[in-house]
C-alpha positions, 0 to 999 in steps of 0.5 A: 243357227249360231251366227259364225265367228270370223276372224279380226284383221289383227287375228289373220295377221298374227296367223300369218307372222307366227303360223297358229292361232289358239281358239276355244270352241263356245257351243260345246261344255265341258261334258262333251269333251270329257265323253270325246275322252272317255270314247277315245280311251275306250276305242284304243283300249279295245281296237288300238288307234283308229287312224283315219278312221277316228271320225267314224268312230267318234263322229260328235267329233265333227261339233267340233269343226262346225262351231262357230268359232272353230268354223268361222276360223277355218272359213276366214284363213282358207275361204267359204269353200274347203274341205276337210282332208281325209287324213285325220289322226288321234294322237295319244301321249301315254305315260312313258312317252318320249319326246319326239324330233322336229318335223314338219309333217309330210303331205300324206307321206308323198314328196313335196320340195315346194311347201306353201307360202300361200294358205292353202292348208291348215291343221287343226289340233282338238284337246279334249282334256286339260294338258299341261306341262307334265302330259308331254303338249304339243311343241311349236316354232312360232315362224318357221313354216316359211323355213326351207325342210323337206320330208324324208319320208319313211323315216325321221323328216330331214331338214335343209335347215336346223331349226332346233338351234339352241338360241332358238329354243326360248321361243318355243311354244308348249300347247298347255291348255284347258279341255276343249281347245283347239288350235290352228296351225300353218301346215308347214309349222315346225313342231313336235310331240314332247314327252309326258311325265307322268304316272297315269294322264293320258294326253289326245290329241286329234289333228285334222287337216284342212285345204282350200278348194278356191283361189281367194278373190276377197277377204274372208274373214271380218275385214276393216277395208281402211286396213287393206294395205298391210306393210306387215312391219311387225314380221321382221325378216317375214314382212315380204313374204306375210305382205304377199301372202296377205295382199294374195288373200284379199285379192288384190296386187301389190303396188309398189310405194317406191322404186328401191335404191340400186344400193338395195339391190346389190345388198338383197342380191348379196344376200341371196347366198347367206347363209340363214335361211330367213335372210336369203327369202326375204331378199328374194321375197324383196327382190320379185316385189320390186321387179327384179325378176330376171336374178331371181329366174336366173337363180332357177339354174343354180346346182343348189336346190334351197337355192332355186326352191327359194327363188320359185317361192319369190317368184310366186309373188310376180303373178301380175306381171305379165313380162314375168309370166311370159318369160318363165312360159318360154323357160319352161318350154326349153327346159321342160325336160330339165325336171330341176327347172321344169318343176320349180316353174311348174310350182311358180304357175300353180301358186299364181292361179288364175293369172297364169291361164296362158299356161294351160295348154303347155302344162297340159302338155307336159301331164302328157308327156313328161317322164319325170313324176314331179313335174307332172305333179306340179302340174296337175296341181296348177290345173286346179288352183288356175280355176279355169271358167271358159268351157273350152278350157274346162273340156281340155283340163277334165280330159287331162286330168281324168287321163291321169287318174285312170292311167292302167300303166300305174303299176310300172312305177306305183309309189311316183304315180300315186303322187302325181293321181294324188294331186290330180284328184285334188285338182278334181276336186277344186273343179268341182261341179265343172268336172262332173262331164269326168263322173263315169271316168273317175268311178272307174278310177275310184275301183282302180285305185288303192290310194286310200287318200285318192278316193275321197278326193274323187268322191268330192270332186262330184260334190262341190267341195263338200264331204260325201265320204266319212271314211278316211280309208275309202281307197282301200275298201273292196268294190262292194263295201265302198259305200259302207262309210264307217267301214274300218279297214284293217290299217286304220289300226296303224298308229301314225302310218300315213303311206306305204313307205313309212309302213313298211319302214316301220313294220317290216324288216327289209332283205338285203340280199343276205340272210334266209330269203324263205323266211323273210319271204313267209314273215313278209306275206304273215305282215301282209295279212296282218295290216290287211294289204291287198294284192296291188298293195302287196305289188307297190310295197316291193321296191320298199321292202329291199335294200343294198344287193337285192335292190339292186337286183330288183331295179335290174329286173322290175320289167319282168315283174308284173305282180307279187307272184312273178316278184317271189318266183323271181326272188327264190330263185335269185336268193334261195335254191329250193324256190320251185315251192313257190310257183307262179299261179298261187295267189299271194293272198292264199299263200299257205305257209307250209307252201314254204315252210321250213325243211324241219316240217315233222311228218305228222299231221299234228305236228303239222298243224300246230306248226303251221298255227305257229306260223299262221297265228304267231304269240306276238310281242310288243316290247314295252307294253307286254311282259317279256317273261309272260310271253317267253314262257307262252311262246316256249309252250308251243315250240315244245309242242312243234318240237323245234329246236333252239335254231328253228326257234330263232329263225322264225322268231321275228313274226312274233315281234311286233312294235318295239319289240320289232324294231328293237330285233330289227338293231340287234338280230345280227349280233344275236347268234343262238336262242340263248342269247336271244332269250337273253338279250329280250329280258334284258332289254324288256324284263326291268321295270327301268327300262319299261318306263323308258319305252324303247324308242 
């Protein structure tokens, strides 16, 4: 076995000042990468993107992370214990490729406002051949993973802050490399996809993502004990936060080398309302070491959210102070229906660990009782990363825990609850072998629930942080099939959907209450057949598959809607008059099309057939990446056999787009007002070979 490869004090340090590292693997030759390139090429020329799937499909892919130096890496920044999460993703730059925006990822497309300061999650991006500058690299923001952004998700991610200002753009980093690099990231970096320019080189890259499953208590990593003060200097307006952010990893408090001047103060209180973002945390980064905690907590009132968010940040850095605990303890018992207060303190506990054990039986309180989902997330999420030892204390956080990864009321709000599931089951998970008392209750869990993300999670909680489970999609295989662990589930094929909202986003079209309802209800289920949703998949993806008037609409009504058969019911005969078609006791799944086919339906049993095969296997189109003629002239063929006329053609025409094609009709299909225009507007906007290579973003 090859002696592991830490990282130097001078290496962590620059990690955390501009949040990547740039490392080459030593046990793996080039062969190797070339066969990583030659296998991803074959998969996604015959099966499309893998998904979460891609290490099943490739697992030599694993020799990657258990080199020494990639290895050593990931154990110096997150500690002995962590785990590979079981989001993993090939990204694939083709020619044509346009540049993407800049974005910090989601957290597996769930809402989180408070990111990390602290280490606790990392990326890791793998090329497995050279990349330069024409292939469209991977683009970085050295230092922004501390800037406040937060993910809209299910579209592009919304920032609180610009972070593409223009005298900002000089420091760009591109990842031009040679094969076989891979370099770590802070999760919360700033980054994007850039666009590759050439004619025929393809670009991989395959991001996985790493969290710590344990509170550090010790350096990690190949550490100088003669460097433990670190005044992080060389950080600028980062020093307060990288100081903390070291002094928390080699676990020891931050001792003050001097009180500050109440000149200093008054201008870090100043500066708490400038308006660059770096200026305000490193006042309220200056300001919680030197004790000044009561402006900071008075900050949590604010109306401001980057305010208060800013101020909790800061906080995170007073967990040995005692006075501090005990105050933001009696703050969150006043306010802890006050989910703008009650969560940003409930984030400030979980990022304190340990020191925060005082807090447990409030916060466990709160998971019990508390209506607001973001609240009991960051709670859930301080039951882990508290670490409690003393078996009374285990007993209370298990329970509570594995009341909320079995709670059967998940249906009444599906997209919150698997948010709040979601961190239970990590918290699970950082417990370890300790929770194993929760092993009958979290099968039940695991058979409950279809967080794909969710289910590994509860695998490894059994485990002691290591990986049982391979399958990044384990949450959606059926009971019989979960322990086939290189079973691939149908949205794995899905590139770059990491949550039900993002997917329907981008793959289906929403109903705003005007336009054919049948039609948009017979296009939805054929999409949830085609990406393989299941029936309690079907039921979550309601709320996201409406807009305007309709959502409205269904806010008034989701009491009455127990599942997707109550919900299409209830819609024809809110939006169609002839929706007794459907009735209530069909199973979605089963749903025929002819159930709500269209009222020209010809009479013959030919005709039949073939219409409802035009229906149920549609002659999909992808845009860019197929011929427009070639298609138009297929999909002509069999209108002519069904005999459908030119306004029958347009009115089932969207089940037949797929990709750009699909969101290209998705921006014009309320201009395009016959089939001649239709036929028109596609060719024009997919027939030139100018436009193809432009790829319609």
């Amino acid at each position: 076995m090859e002696t592991l490869l830490l990282l130097s004090d001078k290496q962590v340090q620059d990690f955390l000042i501009n949040g990547y590292l740039i490392l080459q693997p030593t046990s793996l030759d080039e062969n190797f990468h070339s066969t990583i390139f030659t296998q991803a090429q074959s998969i996604f020329a015959k099966d499309g993107n893998p998904g979460n799937n891609i290490l099943p499909r490739i697992p030599q892919l694993q020799n990657v992370f258990d080199d020494p130096v990639i290895k050593g890496a990931l154990i110096s920044l997150l500690g002995s214990n962590y785990t590979m999460q079981p989001h993993r993703h090939a990204h694939l730059t083709s020619p044509g490729t346009k540049v993407q925006h800049w974005h910090k990822d989601s957290y597996f497309g769930y809402r989180k406002s408070l990111r990390h300061h602290q280490l606790r999650y990392i990326m890791a991006m793998y090329y497995p051949q050279d990349t330069t500058m024409e292939m469209g690299p991977t683009a970085i923001k050295p230092q922004s993973q501390y800037n406040m952004m937060e993910p809209k998700i299910g579209s592009h991610h919304k920032t609180l802050e610009n972070p593409n200002k223009k005298n900002d753009d000089q420091h760009d980093i591109y990842l031009v490399c040679t094969a076989g690099t891979v370099v770590l990231i802070h999760y919360d970096i700033v980054h994007r996809g850039t666009a590759n320019r050439t004619n025929d080189s393809h670009r991989f890259m395959f991001k996985f993502q790493f969290n710590r499953l344990e509170e550090p208590t010790q350096p990690t990593w190949n550490h100088d004990p003669t460097n433990a003060y670190y005044d992080a200097a060389d950080a600028g307006l980062l020093q307060p936060i990288v100081k903390h952010v070291w002094n928390w990893m080699i676990g020891r408090a931050i001792i003050l080398q001097q009180l500050p001047i109440d000149q200093d103060i008054t201008t870090w209180k100043t500066q708490l309302n400038n308006e660059d973002g770096k200026i305000r945390l490193n006042a309220a980064y200056n300001l919680a070491m030197n004790n000044e905690y009561n402006i900071l907590i008075e900050q949590l009132y604010k109306r401001n959210e980057i305010v208060r968010l800013e101020a909790a940040y800061a906080l995170t850095a007073c967990r040995y102070n005692k006075d501090v605990i005990a105050e933001l303890q009696a703050v969150l018992k006043r306010e802890e229906k006050n989910e703008s207060i009650a969560y940003c303190i409930a984030f400030i506990f979980s990022e304190m660990g340990s020191t925060a054990l005082d807090t447990l039986p409030l916060l466990i309180h709160i998971v019990e009782t508390s209506h607001s989902w973001l609240v009991k997330q960051y709670c859930c999420e301080a039951l882990g990363t508290i670490q409690v030892n003393e078996q009374q204390y285990i007993d209370m956080v298990v329970q509570c825990l594995t009341n909320v990864l079995v709670d059967r009321d998940q249906q009444k709000n599906p997209k919150e609850a698997s948010h709040v599931r979601f961190t239970a089951a990590l918290s699970m998970a950082k417990l370890g072998a300790k929770a194993s008392q929760a092993i009958p209750s979290l099968k039940d869990a695991l058979y409950l629930d279809q967080n794909r993300y969710k289910g590994q999670l509860i695998v490894e909680s059994n485990s002691k942080g290591k990986t049982y489970l391979t399958s990044g999609d384990s949450g959606y295989l059926s009971r019989n099939q979960r322990s086939s662990l290189s079973m691939n589930h149908p949205l794995s094929a899905i590139n770059e959907i990491t949550s039900m909202e993002n997917l329907i986003d981008t793959k289906f079209i929403k109903y705003s209450g005007k336009g054919d309802a049948k039609a948009w209800l017979l296009q939805t289920m054929n999409q949830f057949k085609q990406y393989g949703l299941r029936r309690l998949e079907q039921f979550q993806a309601i709320p996201f598959l409406l807009e305007d008037t309709a959502y409205s609409w269904y806010t008034q009504n989701k009491q009455l809607i127990i599942n997707f058969e109550r919900f299409a019911n209830l819609f024809l005969k809110q939006y169609s008059s002839t929706s007794s078609t459907i009735q209530n006791n069909i199973p979605v799944e089963t749903v025929a099309p002819s159930i709500i086919a269209p009222n020209f339906l010809p009479t013959s049993h030919l005709q039949q057939t073939i219409v409802d095969e035009i229906i149920k296997k549609p002659t999909y189109f992808r845009g860019s990446k197929d011929d427009v003629h070639d298609w138009l002239e297929k999909l002509e063929q069999r209108f002519k056999m069904a005999k459908w006329n030119d306004e029958e053609k347009l009115q089932y025409i969207s089940i037949h787009l797929q990709d750009d094609a699909y969101r290209w009709w998705t921006q014009t299909s309320t201009t395009i007002k016959s089939w001649s225009l239709f036929t028109e507007a596609v060719t024009k906007a997919f027939g030139s070979t100018k436009v193809q290579e432009l790829a319609f973003e």
